[in-house]
C-alpha positions as CSV (number, residue, x, y, z in Angstrom):
1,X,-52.9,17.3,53.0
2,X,-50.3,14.8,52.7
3,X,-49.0,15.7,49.7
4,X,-48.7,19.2,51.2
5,X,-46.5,18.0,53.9
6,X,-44.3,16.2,51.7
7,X,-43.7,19.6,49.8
8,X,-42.9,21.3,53.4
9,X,-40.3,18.6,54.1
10,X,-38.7,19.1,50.6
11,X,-38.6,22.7,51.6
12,X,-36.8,21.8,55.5
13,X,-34.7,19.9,53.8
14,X,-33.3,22.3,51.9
15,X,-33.1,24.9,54.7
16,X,-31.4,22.2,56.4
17,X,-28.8,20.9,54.1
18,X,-28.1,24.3,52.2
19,X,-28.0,26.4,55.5
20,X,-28.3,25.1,58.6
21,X,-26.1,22.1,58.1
22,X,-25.1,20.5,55.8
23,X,-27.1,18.4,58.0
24,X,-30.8,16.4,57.3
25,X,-33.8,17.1,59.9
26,X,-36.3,15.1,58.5
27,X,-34.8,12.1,56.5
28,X,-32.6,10.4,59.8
29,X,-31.3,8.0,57.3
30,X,-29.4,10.7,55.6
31,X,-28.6,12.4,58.7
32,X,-27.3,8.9,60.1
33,X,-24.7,8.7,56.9
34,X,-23.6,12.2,57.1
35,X,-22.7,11.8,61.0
36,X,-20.7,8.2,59.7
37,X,-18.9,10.0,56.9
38,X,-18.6,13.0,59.4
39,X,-16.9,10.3,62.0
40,X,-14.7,8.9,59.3
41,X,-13.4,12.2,58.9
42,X,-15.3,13.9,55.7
43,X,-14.2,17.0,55.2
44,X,-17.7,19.5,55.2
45,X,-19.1,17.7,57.5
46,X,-20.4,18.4,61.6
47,X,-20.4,15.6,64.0
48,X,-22.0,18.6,66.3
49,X,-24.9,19.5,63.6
50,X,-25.4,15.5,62.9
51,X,-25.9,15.2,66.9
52,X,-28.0,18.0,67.4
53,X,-30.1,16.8,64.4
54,X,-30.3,13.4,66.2
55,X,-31.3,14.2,69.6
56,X,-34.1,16.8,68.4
57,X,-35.5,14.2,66.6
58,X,-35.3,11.4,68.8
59,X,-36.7,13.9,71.9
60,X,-40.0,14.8,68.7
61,X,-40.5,11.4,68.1
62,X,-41.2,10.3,71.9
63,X,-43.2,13.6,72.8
64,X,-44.7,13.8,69.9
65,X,-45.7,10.2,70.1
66,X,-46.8,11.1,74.1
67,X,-48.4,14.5,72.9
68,X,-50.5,13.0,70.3
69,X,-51.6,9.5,72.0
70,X,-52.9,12.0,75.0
71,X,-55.1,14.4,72.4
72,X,-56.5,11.3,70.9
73,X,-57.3,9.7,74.3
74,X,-59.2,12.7,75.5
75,X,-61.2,13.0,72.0
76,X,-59.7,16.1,70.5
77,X,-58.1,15.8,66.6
78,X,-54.6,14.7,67.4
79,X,-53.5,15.0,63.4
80,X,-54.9,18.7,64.0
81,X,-52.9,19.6,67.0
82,X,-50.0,17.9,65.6
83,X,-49.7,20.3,62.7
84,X,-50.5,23.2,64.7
85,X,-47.4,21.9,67.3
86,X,-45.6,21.4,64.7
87,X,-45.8,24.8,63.0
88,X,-45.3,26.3,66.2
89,X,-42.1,24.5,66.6
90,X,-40.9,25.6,62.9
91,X,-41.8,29.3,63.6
92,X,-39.6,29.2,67.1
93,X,-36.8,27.9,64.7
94,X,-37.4,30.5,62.7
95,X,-37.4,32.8,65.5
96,X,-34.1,31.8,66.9
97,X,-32.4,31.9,64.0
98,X,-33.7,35.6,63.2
99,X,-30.6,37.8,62.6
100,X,-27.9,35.3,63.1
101,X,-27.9,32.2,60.8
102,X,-27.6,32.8,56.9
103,X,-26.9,30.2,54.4
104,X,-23.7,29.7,54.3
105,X,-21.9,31.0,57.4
106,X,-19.7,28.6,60.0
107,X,-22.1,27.1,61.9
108,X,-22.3,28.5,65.3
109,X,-24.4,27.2,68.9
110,X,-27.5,29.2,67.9
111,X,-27.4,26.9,64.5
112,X,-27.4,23.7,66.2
113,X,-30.2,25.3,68.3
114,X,-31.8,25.7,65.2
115,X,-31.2,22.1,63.6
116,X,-32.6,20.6,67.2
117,X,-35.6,22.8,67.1
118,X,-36.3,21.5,63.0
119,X,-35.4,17.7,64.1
120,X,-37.9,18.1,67.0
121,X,-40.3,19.1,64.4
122,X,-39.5,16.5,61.9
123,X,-39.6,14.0,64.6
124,X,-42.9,14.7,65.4
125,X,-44.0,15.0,61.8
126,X,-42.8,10.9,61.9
127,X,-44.8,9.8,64.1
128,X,-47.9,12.3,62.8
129,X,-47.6,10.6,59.3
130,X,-47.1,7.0,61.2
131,X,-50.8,7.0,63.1
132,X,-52.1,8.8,59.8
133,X,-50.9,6.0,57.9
134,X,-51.8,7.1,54.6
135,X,-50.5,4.4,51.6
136,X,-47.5,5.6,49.6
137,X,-47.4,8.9,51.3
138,X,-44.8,8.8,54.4
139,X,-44.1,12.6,53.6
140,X,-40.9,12.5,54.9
141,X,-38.9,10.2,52.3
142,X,-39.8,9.3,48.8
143,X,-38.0,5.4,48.4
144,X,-41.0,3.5,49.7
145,X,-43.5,5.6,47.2
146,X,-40.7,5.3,44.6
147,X,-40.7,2.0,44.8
148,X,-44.2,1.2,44.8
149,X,-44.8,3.7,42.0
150,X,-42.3,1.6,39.7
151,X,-43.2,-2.1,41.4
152,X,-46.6,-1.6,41.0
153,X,-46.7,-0.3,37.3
154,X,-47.0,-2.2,34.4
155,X,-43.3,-3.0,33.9
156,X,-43.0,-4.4,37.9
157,X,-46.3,-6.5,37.9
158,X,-45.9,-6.6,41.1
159,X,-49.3,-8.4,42.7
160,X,-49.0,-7.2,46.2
161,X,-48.2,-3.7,45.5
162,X,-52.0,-2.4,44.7
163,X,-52.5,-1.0,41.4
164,X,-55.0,1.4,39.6
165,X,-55.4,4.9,38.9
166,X,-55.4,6.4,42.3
167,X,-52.6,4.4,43.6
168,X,-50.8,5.4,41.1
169,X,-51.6,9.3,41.4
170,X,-51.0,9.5,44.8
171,X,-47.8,7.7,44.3
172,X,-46.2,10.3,41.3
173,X,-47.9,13.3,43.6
174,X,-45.8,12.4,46.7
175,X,-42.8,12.3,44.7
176,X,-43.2,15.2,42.7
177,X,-44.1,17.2,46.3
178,X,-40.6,16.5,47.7
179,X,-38.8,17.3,43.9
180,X,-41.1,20.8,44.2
181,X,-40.7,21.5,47.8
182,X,-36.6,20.6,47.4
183,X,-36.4,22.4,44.6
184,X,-38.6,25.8,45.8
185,X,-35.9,25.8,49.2
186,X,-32.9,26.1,47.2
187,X,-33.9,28.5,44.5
188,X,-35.4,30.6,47.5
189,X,-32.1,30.3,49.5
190,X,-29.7,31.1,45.8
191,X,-32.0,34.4,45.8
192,X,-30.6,35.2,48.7
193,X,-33.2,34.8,51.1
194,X,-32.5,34.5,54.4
195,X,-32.8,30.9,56.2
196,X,-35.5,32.5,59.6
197,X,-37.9,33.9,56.7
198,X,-38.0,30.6,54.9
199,X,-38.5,29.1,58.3
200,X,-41.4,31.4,59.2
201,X,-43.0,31.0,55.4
202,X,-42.9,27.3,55.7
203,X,-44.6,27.2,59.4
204,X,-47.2,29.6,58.3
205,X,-47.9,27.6,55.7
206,X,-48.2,24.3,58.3
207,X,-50.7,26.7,60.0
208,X,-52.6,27.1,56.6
209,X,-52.5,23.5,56.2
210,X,-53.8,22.8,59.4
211,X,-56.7,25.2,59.3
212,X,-58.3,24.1,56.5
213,X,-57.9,20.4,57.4
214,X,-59.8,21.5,60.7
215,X,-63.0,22.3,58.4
216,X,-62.5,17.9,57.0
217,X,-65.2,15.7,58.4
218,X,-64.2,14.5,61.7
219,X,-63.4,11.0,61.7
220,X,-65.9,8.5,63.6
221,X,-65.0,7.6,67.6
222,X,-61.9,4.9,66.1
223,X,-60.1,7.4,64.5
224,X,-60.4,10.9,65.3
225,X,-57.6,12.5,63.4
């Protein structure tokens, strides 16, 4: 399921930078450099679409954090009900971009209504991925798995990065998800198709994702993602 996420946020990313932006919703370290060189006067750049990016995210990451503590709290699957709220919130992106934002046009107010609703989602996917706190697998950047991929290999030795098989699988997987999901996004968008239906296939597919991990084993009474 993780690895699936990863993919989606490959796949927001490029909605993000090819057509909504160029702007990131998911990675804020990106998004923070793009709103310095916008600042510093980069040509190409938004200070508006950086902004907008920054506030969604920062409001997702504190309700999200809020909305999810409270489902756990009264014993219903918060990882759940965080992908469902979180393909909700893709599919109103989607929604509000219908008819109006195509890849690249001047972005207009509608777009950075878009970029806040994505952020808001990507913010919550954070702090979804943070309680899940699955090794190597933040879904939402690649560095840290990267990293551990190539420290804990045979040429980094690294003793207190684990190693073995499954480490290492889940490690290459995560990586590979983004490179797929990135990679899916902008071919989609070169063919032409339109930023809202790439919105709505993404959150349809965060509804898929969440059904079936509904059918998992739930969890015993100290963790009941």
């Amino acid at each position: 399921m993780m690895v699936a996420l990863t993919a989606v946020t490959g796949m927001v990313e490029a909605i993000s930078v090819l057509a909504l932006g160029p702007v990131f919703t998911a990675v804020q370290t990106g998004n923070t450099l793009f709103l310095a060189f916008a600042v510093g006067g980069a040509q190409g750049l938004s200070v508006a679409a950086c902004l907008a990016s920054l506030v969604g995210f920062v409001l997702g990451a504190v309700l999200g954090a809020r909305f999810e503590s409270h489902e756990d709290l009264v014993g219903h699957r918060w990882l759940v009900m965080a992908l469902y709220a979180e393909a909700v919130l893709l599919a109103v992106a989607g929604l509000v971009a219908w008819g109006v934002v195509r890849a690249g046009e001047p972005p207009t107010g509608r777009h950075y209504v878009v970029i806040a609703l994505v952020a808001f989602a990507m913010g919550m996917r954070n702090v979804t991925t943070m309680r899940a706190s699955v090794p190597d697998v933040p879904t939402t950047v690649v560095t840290r798995s990267m990293t551990a991929l190539l420290g804990g290999s045979p040429l980094g030795l690294d003793t207190r990065i684990p190693a073995g098989a499954r480490n290492t699988l889940r490690r290459i997987a995560a990586v590979l998800a983004m490179f797929v999901g990135g990679l899916l996004g902008s071919w989609l968008i070169h063919e032409a198709v339109e930023p809202p239906v790439l919105l709505m296939g993404t959150a349809a597919f965060m509804l898929v994702v969440a059904f079936l991990y509904s059918f998992t084993p739930r969890p015993g009474a100290s963790d009941r993602r």
